[in-house]
Backbone as CSV, one residue per row, in Angstrom:
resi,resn,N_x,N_y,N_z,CA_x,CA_y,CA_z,C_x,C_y,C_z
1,UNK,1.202,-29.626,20.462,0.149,-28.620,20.380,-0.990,-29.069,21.292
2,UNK,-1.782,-27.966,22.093,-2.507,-28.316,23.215,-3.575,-28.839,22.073
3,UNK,-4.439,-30.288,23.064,-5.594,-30.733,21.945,-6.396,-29.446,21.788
4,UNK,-6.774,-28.531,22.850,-8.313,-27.531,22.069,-7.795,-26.954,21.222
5,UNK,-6.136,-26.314,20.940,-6.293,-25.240,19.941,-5.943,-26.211,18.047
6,UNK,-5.292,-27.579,18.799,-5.403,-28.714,17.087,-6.859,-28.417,16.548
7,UNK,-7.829,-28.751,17.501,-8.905,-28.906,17.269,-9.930,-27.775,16.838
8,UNK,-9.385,-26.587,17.228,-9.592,-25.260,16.611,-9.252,-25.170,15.189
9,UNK,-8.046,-25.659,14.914,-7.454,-25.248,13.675,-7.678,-26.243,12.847
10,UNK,-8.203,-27.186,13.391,-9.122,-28.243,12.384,-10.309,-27.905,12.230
11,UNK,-10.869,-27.481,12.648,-12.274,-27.010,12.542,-12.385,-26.221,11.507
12,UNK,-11.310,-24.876,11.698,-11.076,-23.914,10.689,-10.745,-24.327,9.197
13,UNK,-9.687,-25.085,8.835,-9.437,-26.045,7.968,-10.384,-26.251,6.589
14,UNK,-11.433,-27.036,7.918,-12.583,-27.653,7.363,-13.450,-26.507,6.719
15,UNK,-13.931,-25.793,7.933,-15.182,-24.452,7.534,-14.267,-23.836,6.631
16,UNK,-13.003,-23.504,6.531,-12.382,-22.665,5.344,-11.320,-23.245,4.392
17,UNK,-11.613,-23.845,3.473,-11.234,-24.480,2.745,-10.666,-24.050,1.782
18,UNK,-8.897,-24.010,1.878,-8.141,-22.955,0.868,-7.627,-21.882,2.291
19,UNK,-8.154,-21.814,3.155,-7.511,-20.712,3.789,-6.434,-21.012,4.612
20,UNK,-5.209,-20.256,4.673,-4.202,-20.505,4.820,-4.155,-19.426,6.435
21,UNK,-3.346,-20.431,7.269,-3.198,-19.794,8.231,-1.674,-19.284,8.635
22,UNK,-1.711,-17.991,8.064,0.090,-17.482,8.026,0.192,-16.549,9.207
23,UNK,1.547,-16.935,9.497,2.211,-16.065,10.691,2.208,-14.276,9.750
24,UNK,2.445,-13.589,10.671,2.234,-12.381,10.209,3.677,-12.140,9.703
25,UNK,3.860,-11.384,8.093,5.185,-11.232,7.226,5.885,-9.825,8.533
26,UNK,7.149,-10.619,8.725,8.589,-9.332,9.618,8.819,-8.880,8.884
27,UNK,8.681,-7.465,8.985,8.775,-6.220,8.300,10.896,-6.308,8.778
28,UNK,11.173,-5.695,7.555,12.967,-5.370,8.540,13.296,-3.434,7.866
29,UNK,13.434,-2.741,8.909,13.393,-1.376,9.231,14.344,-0.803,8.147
30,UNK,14.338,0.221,7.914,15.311,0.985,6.942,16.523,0.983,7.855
31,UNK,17.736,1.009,7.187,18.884,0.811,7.487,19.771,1.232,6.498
32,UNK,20.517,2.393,6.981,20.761,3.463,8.138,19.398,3.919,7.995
33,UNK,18.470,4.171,9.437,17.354,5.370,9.396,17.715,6.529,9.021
34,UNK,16.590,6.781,8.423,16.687,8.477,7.672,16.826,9.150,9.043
35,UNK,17.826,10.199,8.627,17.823,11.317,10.148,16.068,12.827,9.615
36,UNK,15.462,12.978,10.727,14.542,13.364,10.321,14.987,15.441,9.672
37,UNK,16.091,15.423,9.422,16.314,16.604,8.537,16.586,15.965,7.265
38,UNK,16.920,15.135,6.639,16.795,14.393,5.690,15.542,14.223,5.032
39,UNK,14.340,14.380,5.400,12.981,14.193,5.062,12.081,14.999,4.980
40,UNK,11.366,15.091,3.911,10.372,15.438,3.956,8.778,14.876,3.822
41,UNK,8.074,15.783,4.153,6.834,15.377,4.436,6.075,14.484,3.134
42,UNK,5.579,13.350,3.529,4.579,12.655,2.243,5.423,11.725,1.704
43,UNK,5.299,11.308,0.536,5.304,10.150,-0.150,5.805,10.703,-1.581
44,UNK,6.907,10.645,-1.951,7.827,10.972,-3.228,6.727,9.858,-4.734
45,UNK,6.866,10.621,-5.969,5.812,9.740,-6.751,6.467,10.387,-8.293
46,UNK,6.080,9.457,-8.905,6.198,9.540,-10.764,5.126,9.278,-11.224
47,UNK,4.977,9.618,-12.361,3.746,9.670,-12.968,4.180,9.100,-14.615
48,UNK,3.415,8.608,-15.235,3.644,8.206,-16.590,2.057,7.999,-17.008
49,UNK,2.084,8.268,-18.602,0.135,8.499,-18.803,0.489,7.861,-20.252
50,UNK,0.292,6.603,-20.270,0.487,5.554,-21.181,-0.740,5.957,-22.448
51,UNK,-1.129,5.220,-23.339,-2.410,5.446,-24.328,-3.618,4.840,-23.723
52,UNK,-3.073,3.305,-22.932,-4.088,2.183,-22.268,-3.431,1.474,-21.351
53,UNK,-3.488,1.265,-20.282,-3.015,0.029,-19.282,-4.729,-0.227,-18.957
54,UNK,-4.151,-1.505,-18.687,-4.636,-2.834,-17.906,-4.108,-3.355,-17.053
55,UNK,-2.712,-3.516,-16.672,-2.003,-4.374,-15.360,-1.174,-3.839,-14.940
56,UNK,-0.743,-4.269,-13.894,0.479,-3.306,-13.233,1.786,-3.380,-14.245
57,UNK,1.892,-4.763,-15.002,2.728,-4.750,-16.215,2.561,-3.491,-16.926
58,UNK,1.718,-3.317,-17.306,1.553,-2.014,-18.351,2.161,-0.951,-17.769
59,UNK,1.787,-0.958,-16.485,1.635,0.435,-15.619,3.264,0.718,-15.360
60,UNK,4.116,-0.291,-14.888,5.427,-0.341,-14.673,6.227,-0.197,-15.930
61,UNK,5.908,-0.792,-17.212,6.687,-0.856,-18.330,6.435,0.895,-18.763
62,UNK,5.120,2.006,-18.539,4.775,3.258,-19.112,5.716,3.782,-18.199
63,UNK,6.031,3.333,-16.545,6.868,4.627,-15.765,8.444,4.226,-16.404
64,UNK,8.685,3.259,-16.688,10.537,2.953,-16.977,10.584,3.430,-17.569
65,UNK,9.398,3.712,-19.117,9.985,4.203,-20.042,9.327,5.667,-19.929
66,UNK,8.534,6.694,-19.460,8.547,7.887,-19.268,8.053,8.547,-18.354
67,UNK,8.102,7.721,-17.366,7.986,8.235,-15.946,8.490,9.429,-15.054
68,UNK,7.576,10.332,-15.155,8.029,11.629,-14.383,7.526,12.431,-13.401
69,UNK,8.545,12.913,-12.238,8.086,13.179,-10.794,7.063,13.917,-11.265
70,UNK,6.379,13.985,-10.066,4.647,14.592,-10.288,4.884,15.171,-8.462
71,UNK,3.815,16.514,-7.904,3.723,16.459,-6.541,4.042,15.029,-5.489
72,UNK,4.179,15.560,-4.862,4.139,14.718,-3.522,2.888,14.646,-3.299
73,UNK,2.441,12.921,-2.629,1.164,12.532,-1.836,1.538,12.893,-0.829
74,UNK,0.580,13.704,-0.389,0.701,14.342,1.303,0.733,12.552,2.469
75,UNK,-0.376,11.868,1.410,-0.582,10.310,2.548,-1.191,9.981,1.563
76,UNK,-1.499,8.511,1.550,-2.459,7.639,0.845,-4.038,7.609,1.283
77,UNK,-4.511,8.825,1.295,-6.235,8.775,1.696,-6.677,9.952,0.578
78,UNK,-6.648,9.140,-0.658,-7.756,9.298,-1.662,-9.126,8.691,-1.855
79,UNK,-10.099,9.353,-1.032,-11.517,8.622,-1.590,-11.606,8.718,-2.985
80,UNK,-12.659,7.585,-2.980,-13.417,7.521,-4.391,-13.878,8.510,-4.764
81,UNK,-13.337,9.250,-6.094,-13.308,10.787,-6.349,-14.832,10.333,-7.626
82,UNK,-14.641,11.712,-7.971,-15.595,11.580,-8.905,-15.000,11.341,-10.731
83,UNK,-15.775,10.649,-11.132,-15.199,10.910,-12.576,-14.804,11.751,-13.354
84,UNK,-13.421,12.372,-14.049,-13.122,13.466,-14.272,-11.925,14.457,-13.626
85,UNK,-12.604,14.066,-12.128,-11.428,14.548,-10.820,-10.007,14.021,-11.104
86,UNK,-8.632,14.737,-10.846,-7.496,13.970,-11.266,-6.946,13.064,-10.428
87,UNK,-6.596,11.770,-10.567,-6.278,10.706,-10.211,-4.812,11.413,-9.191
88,UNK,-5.130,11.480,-7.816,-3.788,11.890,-6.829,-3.096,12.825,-7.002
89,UNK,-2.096,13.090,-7.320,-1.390,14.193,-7.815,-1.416,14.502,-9.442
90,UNK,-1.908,13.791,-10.088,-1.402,13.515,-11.237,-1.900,14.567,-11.949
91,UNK,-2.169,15.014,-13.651,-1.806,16.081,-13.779,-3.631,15.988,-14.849
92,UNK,-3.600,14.177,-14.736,-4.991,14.193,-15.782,-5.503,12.696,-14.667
93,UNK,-7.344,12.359,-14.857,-7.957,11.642,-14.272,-7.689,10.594,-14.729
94,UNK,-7.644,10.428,-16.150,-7.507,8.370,-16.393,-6.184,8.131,-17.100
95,UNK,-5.606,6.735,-17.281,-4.591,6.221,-18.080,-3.430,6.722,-17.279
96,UNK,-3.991,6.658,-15.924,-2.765,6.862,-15.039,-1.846,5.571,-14.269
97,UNK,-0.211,5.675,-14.550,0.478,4.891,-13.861,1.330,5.747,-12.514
98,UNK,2.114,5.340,-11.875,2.327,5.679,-10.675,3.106,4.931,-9.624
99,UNK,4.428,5.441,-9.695,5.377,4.514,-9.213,5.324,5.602,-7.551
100,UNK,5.269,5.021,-6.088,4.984,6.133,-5.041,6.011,5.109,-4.144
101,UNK,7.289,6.187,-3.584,8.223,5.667,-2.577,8.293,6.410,-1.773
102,UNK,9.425,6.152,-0.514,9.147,6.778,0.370,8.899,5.866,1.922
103,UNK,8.720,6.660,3.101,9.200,5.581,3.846,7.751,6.026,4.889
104,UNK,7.151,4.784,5.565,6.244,4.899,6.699,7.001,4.756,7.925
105,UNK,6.187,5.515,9.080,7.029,5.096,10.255,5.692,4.557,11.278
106,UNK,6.658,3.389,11.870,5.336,3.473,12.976,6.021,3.107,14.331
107,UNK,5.261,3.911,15.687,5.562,4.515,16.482,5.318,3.330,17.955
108,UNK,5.211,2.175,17.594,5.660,1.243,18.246,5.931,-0.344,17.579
109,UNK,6.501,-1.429,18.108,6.447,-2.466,17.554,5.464,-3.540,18.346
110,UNK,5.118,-4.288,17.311,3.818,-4.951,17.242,3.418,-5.784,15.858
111,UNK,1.955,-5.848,16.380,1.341,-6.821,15.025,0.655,-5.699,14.499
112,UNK,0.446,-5.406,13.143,-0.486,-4.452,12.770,-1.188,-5.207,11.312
113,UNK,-2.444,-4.671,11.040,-2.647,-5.132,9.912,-3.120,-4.168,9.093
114,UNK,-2.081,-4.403,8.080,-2.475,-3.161,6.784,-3.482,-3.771,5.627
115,UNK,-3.768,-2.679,5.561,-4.914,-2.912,4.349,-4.918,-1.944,3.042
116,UNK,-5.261,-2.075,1.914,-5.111,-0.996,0.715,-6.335,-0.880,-0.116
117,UNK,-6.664,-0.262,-0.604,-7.877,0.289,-0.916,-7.781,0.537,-2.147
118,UNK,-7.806,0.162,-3.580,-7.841,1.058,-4.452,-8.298,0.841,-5.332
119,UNK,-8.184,2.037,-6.907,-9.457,1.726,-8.192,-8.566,2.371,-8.825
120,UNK,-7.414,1.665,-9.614,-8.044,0.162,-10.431,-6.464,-0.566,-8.968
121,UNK,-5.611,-0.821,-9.671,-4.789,-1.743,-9.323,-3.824,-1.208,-8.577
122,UNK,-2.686,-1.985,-7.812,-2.175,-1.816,-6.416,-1.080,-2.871,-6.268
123,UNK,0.112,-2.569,-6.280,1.302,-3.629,-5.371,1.795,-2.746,-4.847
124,UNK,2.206,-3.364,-3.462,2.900,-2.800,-2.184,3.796,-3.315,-1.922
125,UNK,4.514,-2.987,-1.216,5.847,-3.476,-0.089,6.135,-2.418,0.658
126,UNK,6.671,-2.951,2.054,6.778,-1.952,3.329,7.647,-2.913,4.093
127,UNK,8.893,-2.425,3.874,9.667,-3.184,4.920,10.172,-4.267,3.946
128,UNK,10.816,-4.722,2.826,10.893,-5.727,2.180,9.578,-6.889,1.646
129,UNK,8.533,-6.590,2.581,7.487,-7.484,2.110,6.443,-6.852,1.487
130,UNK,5.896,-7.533,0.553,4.892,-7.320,0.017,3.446,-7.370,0.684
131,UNK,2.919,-6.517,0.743,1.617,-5.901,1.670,0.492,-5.932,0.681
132,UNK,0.086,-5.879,-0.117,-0.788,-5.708,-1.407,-0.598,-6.077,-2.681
133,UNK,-1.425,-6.337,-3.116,-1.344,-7.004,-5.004,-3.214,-7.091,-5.296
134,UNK,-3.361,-6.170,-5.953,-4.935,-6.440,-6.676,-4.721,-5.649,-7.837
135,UNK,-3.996,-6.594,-9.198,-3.902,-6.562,-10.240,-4.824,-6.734,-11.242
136,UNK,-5.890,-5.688,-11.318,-6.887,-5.685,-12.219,-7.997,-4.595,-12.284
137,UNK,-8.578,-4.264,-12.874,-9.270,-3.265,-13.531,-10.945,-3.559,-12.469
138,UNK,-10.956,-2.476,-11.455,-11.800,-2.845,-10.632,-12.352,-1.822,-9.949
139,UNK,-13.432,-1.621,-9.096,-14.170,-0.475,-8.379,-13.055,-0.225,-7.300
140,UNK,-13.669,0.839,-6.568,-12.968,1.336,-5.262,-12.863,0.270,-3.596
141,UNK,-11.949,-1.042,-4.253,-12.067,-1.988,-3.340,-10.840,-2.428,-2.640
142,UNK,-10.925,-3.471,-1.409,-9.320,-3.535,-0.120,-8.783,-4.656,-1.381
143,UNK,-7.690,-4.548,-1.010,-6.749,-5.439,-1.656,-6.583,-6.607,-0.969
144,UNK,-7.012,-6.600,0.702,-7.213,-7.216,1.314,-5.736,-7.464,2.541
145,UNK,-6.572,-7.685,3.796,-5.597,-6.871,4.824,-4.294,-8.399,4.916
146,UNK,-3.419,-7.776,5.595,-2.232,-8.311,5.541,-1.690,-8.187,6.964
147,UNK,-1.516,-8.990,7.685,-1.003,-9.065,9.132,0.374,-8.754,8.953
148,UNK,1.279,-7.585,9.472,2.523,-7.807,9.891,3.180,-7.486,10.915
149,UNK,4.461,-7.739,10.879,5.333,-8.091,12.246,6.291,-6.712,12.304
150,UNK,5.899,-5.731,13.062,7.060,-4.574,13.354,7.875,-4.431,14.436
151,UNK,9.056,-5.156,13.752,9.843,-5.544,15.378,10.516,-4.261,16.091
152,UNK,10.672,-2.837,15.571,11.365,-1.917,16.320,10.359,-0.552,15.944
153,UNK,10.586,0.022,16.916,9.368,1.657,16.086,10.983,2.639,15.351
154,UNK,9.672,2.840,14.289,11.164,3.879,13.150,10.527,3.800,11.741
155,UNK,11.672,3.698,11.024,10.874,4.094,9.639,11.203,2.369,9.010
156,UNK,10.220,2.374,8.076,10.308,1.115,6.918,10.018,1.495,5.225
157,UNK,10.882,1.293,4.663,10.939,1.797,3.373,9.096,1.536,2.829
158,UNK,8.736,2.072,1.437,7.003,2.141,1.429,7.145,1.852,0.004
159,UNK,7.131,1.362,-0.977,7.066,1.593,-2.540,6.107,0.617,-3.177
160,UNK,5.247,1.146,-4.016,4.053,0.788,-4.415,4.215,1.563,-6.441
161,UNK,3.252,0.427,-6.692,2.765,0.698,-8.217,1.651,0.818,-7.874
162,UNK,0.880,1.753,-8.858,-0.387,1.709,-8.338,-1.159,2.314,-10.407
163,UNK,-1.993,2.113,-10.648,-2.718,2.456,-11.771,-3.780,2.680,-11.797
164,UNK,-4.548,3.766,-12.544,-6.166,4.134,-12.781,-6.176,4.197,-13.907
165,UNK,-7.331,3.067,-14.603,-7.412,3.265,-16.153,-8.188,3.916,-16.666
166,UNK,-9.762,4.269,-16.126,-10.502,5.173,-16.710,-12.133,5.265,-15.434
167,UNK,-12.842,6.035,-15.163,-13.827,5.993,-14.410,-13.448,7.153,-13.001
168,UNK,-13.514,6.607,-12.162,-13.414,7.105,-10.873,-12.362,6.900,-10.413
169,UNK,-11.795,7.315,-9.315,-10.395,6.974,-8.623,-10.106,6.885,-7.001
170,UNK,-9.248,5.646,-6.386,-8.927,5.946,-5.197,-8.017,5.123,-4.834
171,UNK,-7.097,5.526,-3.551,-5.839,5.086,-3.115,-6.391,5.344,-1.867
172,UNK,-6.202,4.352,-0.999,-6.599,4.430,0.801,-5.014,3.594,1.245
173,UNK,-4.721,4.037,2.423,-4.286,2.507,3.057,-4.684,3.213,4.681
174,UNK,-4.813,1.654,5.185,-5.697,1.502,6.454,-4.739,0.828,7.223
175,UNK,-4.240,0.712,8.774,-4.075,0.194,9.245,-4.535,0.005,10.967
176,UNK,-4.288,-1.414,11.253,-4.322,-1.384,12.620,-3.875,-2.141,13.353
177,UNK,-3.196,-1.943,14.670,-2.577,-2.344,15.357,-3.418,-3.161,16.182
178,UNK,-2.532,-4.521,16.915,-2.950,-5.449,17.058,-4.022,-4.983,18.717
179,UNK,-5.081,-5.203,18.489,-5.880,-5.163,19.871,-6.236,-3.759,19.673
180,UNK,-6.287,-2.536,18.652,-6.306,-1.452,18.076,-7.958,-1.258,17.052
181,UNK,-8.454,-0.455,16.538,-9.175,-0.106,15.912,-8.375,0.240,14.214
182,UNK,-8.950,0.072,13.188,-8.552,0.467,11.662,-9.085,1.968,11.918
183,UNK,-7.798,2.222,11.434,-8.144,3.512,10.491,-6.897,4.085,9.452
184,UNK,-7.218,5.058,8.860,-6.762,5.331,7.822,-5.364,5.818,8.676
185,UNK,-4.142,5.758,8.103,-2.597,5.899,8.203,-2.425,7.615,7.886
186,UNK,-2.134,7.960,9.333,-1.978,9.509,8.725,-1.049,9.974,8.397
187,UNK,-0.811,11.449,7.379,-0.162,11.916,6.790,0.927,12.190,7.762
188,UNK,0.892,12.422,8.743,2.497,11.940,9.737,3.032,11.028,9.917
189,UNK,2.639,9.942,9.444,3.173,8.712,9.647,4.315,8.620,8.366
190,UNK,4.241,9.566,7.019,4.760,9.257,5.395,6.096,10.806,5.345
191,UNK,6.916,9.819,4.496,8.090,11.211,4.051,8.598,10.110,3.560
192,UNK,9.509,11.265,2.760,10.469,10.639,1.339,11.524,11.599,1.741
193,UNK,12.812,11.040,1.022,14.032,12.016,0.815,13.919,12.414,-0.326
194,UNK,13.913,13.654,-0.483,13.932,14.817,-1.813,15.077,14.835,-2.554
């Protein structure tokens, strides 16, 4: 390793203590790709409306046991709604769980970094890896961004838990490509098979 960049990453080390310096997670593509008459638009989703969750445990154990399709998410860009407003598609605002599959595509390969946004809790995966986890009862906040590796442009499978227990509500995801600007992942980028 050339001495300036050891000496970079010692530096870093030091000033960040606990921070881990990871290669960005390889996404691996859906296989066979969906043919695009096979698809439709958005993000396929279930719904289950438990008495109380708290964790994505809760949230996953309410959809196995009565989890049922709800609309399609056109995309994941739910602002922070108001209290009352219904949590995404769903049919009521709080004590919502939410199992959402379905496949993203993105339109070159590269480094991108995704990010997730949400109130209350959030696990992801895209491509076999896990992209998100903020398991807990919390405001309209990132789950925190995630560097990954998209080795071919096409589709990558998308499936997420996601829960709102009571208050306000929101689901974002953000991404950006490497040497790129963030922004929110548009509703052309998402489809599910029906």
């Amino acid at each position: 390793m050339p001495h300036a960049l050891s000496s970079v990453l010692s530096a870093l080390a030091i000033a960040l203590p606990g921070a881990v310096l990871a290669a960005p997670l390889m996404l691996s593509p859906a296989d066979p790709q969906p043919q695009a008459g096979d698809l439709s638009p958005g993000l396929a989703v279930s719904y289950a409306y438990p008495s109380d969750l708290r964790t994505l445990a809760d949230a996953s154990a309410a959809i196995e046991k009565s989890g049922r399709a709800g609309p399609p998410l056109a995309a994941l860009d739910y602002e922070d709604n108001s209290e009352g407003d219904l949590t995404l598609t769903a049919r009521t605002s709080q004590k919502v769980a939410a199992s959402i599959s379905g496949f993203i595509r993105f339109d070159a390969p590269g480094i991108y970094s995704i990010n997730l946004i949400s109130n209350d809790g959030i696990q992801a995966q895209i491509g076999g890896q896990q992209v998100a986890l903020y398991d807990d009862i919390h405001a309209c906040e990132p789950a925190g961004a995630q560097e990954v590796s998209v080795p071919q442009p096409g589709w990558y499978t998308l499936e997420a838990t996601y829960f709102q227990r009571k208050g306000t509500a929101c689901l974002i995801m953000e991404w950006q490509p490497e040497g790129g600007t963030v922004s929110v992942v548009p509703a052309t980028a998402f489809a599910h098979q029906p």
